[in-house]
Each structure stands twice: as structure tokens, then as C-alpha cells.
C-alpha positions in Angstrom: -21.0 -63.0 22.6 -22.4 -66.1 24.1 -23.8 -69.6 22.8 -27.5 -68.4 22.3 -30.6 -70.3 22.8 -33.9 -69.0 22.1 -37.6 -69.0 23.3 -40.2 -71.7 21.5 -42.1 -71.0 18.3 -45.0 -73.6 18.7 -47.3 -73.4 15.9 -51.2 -74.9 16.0 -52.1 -76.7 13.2 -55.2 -78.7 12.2 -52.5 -81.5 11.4 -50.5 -81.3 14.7 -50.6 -83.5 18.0 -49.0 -83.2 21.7 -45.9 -85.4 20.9 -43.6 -82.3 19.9 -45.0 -80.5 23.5 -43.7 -84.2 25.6 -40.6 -84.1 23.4 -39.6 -80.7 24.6 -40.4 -81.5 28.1 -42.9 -78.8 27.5 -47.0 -78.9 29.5 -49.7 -80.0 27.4 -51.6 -77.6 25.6 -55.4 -78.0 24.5 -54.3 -76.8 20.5 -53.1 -79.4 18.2 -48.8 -78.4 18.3 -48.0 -79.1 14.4 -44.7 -77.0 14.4 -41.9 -76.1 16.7 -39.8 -73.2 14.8 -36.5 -73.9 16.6 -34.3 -71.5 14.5 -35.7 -68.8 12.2 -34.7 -65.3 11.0 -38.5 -64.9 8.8 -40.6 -62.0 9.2 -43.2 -62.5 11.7 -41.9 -66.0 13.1 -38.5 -64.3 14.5 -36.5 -66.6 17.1 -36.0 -64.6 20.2 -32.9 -64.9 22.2 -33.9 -66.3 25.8 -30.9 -64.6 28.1 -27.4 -63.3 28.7 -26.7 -60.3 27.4 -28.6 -60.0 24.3 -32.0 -61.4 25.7 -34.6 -60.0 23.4 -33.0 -59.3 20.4 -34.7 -61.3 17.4 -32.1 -63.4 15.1 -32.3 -61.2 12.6 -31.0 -58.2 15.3 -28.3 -60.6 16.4 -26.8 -61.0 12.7 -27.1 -57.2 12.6 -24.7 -56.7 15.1 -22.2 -59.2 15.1 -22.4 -59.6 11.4 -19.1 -62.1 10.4 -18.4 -63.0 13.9 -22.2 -64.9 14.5 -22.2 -66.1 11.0 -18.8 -66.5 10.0 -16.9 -64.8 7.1 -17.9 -66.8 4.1 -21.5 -67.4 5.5 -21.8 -63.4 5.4 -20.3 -62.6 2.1 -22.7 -65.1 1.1 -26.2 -64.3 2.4 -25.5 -60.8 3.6 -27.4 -59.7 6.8 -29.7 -63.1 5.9 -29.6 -65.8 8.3 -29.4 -69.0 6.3 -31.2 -72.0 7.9 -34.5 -72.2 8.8 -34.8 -75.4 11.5 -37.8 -77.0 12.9 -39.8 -79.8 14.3 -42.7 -80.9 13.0 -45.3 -83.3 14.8 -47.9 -84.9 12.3 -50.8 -86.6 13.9 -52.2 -86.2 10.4 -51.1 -87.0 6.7 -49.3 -83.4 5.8 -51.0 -81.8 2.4 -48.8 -83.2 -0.5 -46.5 -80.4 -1.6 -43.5 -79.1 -3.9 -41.1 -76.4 -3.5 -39.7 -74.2 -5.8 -36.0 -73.8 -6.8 -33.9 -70.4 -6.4 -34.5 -69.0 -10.2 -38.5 -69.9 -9.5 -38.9 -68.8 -6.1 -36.4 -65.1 -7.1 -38.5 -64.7 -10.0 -42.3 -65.2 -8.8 -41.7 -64.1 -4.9 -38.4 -62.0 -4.5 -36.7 -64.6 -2.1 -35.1 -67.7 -2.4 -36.4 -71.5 -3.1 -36.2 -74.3 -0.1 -34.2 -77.7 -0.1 -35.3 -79.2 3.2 -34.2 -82.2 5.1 -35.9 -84.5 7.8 -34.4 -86.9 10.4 -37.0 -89.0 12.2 -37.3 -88.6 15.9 -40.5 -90.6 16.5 -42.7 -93.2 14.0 -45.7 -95.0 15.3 -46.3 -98.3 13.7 -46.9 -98.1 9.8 -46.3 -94.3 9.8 -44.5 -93.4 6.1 -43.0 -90.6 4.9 -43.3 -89.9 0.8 -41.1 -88.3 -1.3 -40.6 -88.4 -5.0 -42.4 -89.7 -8.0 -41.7 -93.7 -8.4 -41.8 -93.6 -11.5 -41.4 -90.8 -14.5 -44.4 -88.8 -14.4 -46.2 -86.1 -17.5 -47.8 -82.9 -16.2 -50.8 -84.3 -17.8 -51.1 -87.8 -15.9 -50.2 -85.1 -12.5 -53.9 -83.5 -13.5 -55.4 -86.1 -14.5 -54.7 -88.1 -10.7 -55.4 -85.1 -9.2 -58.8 -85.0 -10.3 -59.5 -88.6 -9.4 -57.6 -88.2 -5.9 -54.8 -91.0 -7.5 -51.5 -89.3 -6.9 -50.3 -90.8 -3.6 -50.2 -94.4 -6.3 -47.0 -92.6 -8.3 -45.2 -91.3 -4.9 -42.8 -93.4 -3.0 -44.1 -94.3 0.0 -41.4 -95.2 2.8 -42.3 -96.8 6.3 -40.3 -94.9 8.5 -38.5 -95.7 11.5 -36.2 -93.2 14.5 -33.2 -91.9 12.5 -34.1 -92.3 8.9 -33.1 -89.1 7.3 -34.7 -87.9 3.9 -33.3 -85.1 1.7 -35.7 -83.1 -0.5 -34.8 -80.9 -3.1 -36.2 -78.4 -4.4 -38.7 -79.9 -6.9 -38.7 -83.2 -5.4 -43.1 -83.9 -4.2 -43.1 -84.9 -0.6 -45.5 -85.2 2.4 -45.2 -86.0 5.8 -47.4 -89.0 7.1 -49.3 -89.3 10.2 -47.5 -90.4 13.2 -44.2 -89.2 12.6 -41.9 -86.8 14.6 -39.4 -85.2 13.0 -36.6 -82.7 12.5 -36.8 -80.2 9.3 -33.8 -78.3 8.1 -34.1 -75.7 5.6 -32.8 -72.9 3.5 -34.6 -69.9 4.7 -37.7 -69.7 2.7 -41.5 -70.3 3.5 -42.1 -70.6 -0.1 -44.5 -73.8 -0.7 -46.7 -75.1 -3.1 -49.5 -77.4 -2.1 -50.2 -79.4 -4.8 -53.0 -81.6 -3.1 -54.5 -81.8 0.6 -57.1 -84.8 0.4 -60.1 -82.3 0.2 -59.5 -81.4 3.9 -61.5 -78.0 5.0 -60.4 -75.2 7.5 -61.5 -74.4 10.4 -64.1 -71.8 8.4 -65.4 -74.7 6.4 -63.3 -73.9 3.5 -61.3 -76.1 1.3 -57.5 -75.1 1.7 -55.7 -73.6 -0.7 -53.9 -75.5 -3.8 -51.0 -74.1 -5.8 -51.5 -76.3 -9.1 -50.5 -73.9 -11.1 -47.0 -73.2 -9.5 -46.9 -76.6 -8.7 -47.2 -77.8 -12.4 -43.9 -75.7 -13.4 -41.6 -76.5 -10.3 -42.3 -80.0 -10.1 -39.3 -82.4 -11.3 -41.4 -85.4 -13.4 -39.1 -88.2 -12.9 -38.3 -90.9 -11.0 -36.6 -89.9 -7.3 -36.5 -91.0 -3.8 -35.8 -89.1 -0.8 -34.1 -91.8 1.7 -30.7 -91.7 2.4 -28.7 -94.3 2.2 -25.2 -93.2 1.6 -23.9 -91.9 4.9 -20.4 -90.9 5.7 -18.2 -91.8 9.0 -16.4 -89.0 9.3 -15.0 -90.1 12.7 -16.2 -92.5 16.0 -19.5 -91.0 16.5 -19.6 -88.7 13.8 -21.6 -89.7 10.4 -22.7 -86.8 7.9 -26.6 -87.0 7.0 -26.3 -84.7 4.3 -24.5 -82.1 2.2 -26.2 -79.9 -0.3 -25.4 -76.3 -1.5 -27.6 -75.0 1.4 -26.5 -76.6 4.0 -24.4 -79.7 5.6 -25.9 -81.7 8.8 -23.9 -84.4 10.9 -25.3 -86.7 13.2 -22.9 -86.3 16.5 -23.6 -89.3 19.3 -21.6 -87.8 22.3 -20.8 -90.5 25.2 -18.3 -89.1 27.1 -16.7 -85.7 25.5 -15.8 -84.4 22.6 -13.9 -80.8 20.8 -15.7 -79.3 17.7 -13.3 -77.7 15.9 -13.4 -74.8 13.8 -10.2 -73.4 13.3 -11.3 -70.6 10.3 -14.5 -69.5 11.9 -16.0 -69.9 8.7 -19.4 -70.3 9.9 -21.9 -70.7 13.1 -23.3 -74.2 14.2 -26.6 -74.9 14.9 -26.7 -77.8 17.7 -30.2 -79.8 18.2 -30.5 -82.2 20.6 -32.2 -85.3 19.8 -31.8 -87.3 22.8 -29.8 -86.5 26.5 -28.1 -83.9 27.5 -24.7 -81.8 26.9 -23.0 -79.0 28.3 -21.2 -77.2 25.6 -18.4 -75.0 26.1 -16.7 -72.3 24.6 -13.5 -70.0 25.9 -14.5 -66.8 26.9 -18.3 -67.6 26.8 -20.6 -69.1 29.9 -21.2 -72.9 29.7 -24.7 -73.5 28.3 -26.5 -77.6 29.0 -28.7 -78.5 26.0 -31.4 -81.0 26.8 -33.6 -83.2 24.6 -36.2 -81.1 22.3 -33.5 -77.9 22.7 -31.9 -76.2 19.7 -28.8 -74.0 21.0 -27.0 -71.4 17.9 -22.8 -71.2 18.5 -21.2 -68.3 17.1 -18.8 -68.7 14.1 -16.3 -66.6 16.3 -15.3 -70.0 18.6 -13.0 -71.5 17.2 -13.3 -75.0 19.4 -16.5 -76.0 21.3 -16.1 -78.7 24.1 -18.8 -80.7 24.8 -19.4 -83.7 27.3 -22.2 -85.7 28.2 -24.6 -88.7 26.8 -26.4 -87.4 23.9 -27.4 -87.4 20.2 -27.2 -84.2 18.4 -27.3 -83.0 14.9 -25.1 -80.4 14.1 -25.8 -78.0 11.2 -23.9 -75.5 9.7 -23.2 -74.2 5.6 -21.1 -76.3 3.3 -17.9 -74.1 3.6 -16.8 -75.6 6.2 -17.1 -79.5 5.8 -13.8 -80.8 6.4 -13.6 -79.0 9.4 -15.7 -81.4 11.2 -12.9 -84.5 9.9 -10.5 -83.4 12.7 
């Protein structure tokens, strides 16, 4: 086995600019880039393994055949032959369609699969770009039609000016849109299950308006008062502060200035390592040395028990909640 990284995913979108194609060190392209899929077992957006022994093999292939030792023990008698986490980055040169999604029960019962709680941590805001989440104020599915209709809802959602390292958590439920000019990183339960519940009357390519999802939206929609900016961070050691926990997933923000061992004595679970900023060379016994650069997103296999890692960079380091106290050491 080997620390795996994995070809791009970029995704064109009506909504998308070129900063995601710069961030990655990546040439320009003459398609707006909305999406970079960094880290993704979903049917027909696959990540790809890039080299070493298992170059070619899809993610899903990967978990196939190392089962428990990619994943780790608990992450497998949890989710099966599933791979968890869905990770992105998203650039929006345009206001992102307002949307909702669904929790587990909903998502199992209308689509077979599960429901998403997502998190973002900015890379990139140009001035007065905002990020909404959550209604400010205790909402009735009835007031939600009624400023639909009149094109009012964005006056009920929090709306936060956003700055580099912000970090929002959105729950399943919880309305949220991505404003123009921000770069940012998503992580995610593995699920493309959204609900748009309003897109400022924007048309496709065709002409077309795009689709709503009122309907679903109506019934996953949590009416009261939220917001989606963390505050409450936790120092779990010099240069280590958790972002977020949640039953999906837990992600630490790691800022690596000299070097520093990631322990995980159980092999409980993979980590997924994106680099923010810099460069690292990460290192695992038995395994070949593998540099992450700025943009990259590099998967380590639940079977190291210690990663080393040196350089001058910022990473965030996800992984499932099984193994939080792990990362204390």
C-alpha cells in the first residue's frame, strides 16, 4: 500500500471562475472551473489513483481490496465497502443557487442513500464576498413560499462577510449558499443529494430555467433560527486546532513549520490530508515518501500507524469521529 494521490476532477459550471485552476497550480482553461472533486467514491465522478502500484484503480476499487486496512476497522464495520467522505473545492465567481439538504431517514427513504452534512473552510474571499447559512430568525413553511414568490428569501438568511480561514458547518437541514468570490474547501458525507430551493431565476445554457426542489425542500428544511460560523475551536496541541466534529466526520486544521508525527496507534481509520498553503513531504514506514503541494489532496491508509511529516504548510486533516483523541498525542 502506499499514500495515494489521485488525478483532478474539475467540473464546469455556469457559476465557476479560474481561481480554483491558479490555486492548483493548474493552466487556465477557457470553461468556467466551479468544482474540483478532490476525494470521491460516487458513481460517475470516481477519484482515480495517479501512480504506484495501484495507478488506475478508482477509490471505490481501492476500498475493495484493502477493505479494513485503507479504511480502518471501525470506519469499515461502519460504511461497508462505502467510502465515507466526499471532499472538494469549490470556486464561485457567482452567487451559488440557495439550497437544503436532506438528513439520513429523508435522503434513505426518498433516494436509497444517505443525507449530506457538509463543511467549508475559506481559502480565498474577494472584498464583500459572504457566505449564508441558516435562517436568522424562526421561519413557517408558509412565509418560505410566500418570499419565494416575491424573490425575498436571502432577507431571513444570515448573511456572513467572509474572510481566509473562516470555517462554517452545515447540517443537514440547515439553508446555505455560497456567495460570489469565495474559494473554498467542502467536506462531506458521501452523498450528492441536494435540494435547490431557489437560484435567482438564472437559465441554462439551453435557455431554461434550472431546476427547483420546493417540494423536498419544504419537508427537509429546519425553520428556526441557526448560523453556520464557527466560533468554538479547540487547541488540541501547538499548531493543531479542531474545525469541527460531527457524526460524519472530524477535520483539524494542522499548521506544520518545521515537523511533526501523526499518530494513529489503533488504525482506526484513513486520513485525508489537503493542503491549503506550502508544501509537505509526508512519510510513512514501509511506504514511498509522497510531497503534497498547495491545491493537492493526498488519502493515507488507516494501516500506518504514524505519519511524519516536515515542511512549511497549512493542511486540514480529515478523517471519521472514531478516532478523535488520537490526534491529542
Amino acid at each position: 500500500m502506499q499514500i495515494y494521490k489521485f488525478h483532478n476532477i474539475l467540473k464546469p459550471v455556469l457559476w465557476g471562475g479560474d481561481k480554483l485552476l491558479a490555486f492548483k497550480h493548474l493552466p487556465p482553461c477557457d470553461e468556467p472551473i466551479g468544482e474540483s472533486w478532490e476525494l470521491s467514491a460516487l458513481p460517475g465522478r470516481e477519484s482515480v489513483v495517479a501512480g504506484g502500484d495501484d495507478a488506475g484503480l478508482t477509490l471505490t476499487q481501492l476500498v475493495g481490496r484493502y477493505g479494513p486496512d485503507l479504511v480502518g476497522r471501525d470506519v469499515s464495520d461502519r460504511y461497508g465497502d462505502r467510502f465515507p467522505l466526499l471532499i472538494k473545492l469549490i470556486d464561485a465567481r457567482r452567487d451559488l443557487s440557495v439550497q437544503v439538504h436532506p438528513d439520513d431517514a429523508m435522503a434513505r427513504r426518498l433516494h436509497g442513500c444517505d443525507g449530506k452534512n457538509e463543511m467549508w473552510y475559506v481559502l480565498h474571499a474577494d472584498d464583500g464576498a459572504q457566505i449564508y447559512t441558516g435562517f436568522n430568525r424562526t421561519l413557517s413553511p408558509q412565509e418560505l413560499d410566500e418570499r419565494l414568490s416575491d424573490g425575498t428569501l436571502l432577507d431571513v438568511v444570515n448573511a456572513v462577510k467572509s474572510k481566509p480561514g473562516d470555517t462554517f458547518y452545515i447540517p443537514a437541514g440547515q439553508i446555505h449558499s455560497i456567495g460570489a468570490g469565495n474559494l473554498l474547501v467542502e467536506i462531506q458525507h458521501s452523498s450528492d443529494i441536494t435540494y435547490r430551493v431557489w437560484d435567482y431565476n438564472r437559465r441554462d445554457a439551453q435557455g431554461n430555467l434550472r431546476q427547483l426542489h420546493v417540494e423536498q425542500a419544504r419537508e427537509a428544511l429546519d425553520y428556526g433560527a441557526r448560523q453556520g460560523l464557527v466560533q468554538d475551536r479547540r487547541r488540541l496541541a501547538p499548531g493543531l486546532t479542531r474545525l469541527v466534529d460531527c457524526p460524519d466526520f472530524a477535520v483539524t486544521l494542522l499548521e506544520l513549520d518545521g515537523s511533526y508525527a501523526l499518530p494513529n496507534p489503533e488504525c482506526h481509520t484513513f486520513v485525508a490530508l489537503v493542503c491549503v498553503q506550502g508544501d509537505a513531504v509526508l512519510e510513512v514506514a514501509g511506504m514511498p515518501a509522497v510531497t503534497l503541494r498547495q491545491g493537492e489532496t493526498a488519502l493515507v491508509p488507516a494501516i500506518a500507524a504514524r505519519v511524519d511529516m516536515s515542511g512549511s504548510a497549512r493542511m486540514l486533516l480529515a478523517t471519521v469521529p472514531i478516532v478523535h483523541e488520537n490526534f491529542n498525542s
